[in-house]
N, C-alpha and C positions, 0 to 999 in steps of 0.2 A: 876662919875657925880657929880658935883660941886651943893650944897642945892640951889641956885638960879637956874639950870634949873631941879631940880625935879617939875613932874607933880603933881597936888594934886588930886583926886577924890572928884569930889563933889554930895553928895547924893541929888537930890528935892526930896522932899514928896511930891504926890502928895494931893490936897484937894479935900475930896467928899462934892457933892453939890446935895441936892437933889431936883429933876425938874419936872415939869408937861410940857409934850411931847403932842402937837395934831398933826396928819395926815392929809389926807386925811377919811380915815378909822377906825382910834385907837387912845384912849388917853391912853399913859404910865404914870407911876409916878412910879420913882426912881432918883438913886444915879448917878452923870456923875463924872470923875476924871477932874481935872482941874490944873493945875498950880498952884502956888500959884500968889496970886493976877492977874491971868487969865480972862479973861470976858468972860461969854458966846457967846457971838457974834466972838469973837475973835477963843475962841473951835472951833466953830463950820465952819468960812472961811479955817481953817487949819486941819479941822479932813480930816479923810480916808472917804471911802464912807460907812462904815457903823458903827456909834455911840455905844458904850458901853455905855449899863446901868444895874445897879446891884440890887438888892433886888426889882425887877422889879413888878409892878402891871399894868396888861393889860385889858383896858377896851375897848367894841365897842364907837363907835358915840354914842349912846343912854344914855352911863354911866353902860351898863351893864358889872359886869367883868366877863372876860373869864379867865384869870389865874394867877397866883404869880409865878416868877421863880427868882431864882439868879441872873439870866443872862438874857438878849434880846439883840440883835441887833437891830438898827434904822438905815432903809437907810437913810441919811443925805439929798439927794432930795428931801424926800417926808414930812419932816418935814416942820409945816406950822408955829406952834409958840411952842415957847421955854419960862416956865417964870419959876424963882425960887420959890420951894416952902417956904416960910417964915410964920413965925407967923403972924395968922391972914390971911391967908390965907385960902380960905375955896374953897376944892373938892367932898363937900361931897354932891350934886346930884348925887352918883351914885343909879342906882336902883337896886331892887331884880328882876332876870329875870328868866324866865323858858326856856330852850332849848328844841325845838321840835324835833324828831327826826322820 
């Protein structure tokens, strides 16, 4: 094989981006992977039906959390708004809740 048709391997990293997710029913906030120089809107017309997010915080409608996990799936239908978390951004309505049981 002649060095002009060797193949080369090329590695993307991808970039985490961390996001405030609402539903219908849940706001998450975590990490989505992205391409480099990727838009979210762009993610999100080309993802699968159900969104990776990582170092996940899962809260109801009300702001109360129900739980932290590594991992969540988002089905990608039911997402209503997608916006990056940045400086200066402030999610901190969440409330102290009690579960009845």
């Amino acid at each position: 094989m002649s060095e002009s048709t060797k193949s080369k391997i090329v590695s993307i990293k991808p970039v985490e981006k961390e996001v405030f997710i609402m539903t219908g029913n849940y706001r998450v906030k975590g990490f989505i992977s992205l391409l480099p120089n990727e838009r979210q809107t762009d993610f999100l017309l080309n993802a699968r039906p159900f969104v990776a997010v990582t170092n996940a915080e899962l809260f109801d409608i009300n702001g109360c959390e129900l739980l932290k996990a590594p991992f969540v799936n988002v089905h990608r239908d039911h997402i209503q708004v997608i916006s990056p978390v940045e400086d200066g951004t402030d999610f901190s309505e969440t409330n102290t809740c009690q579960i009845v049981i």
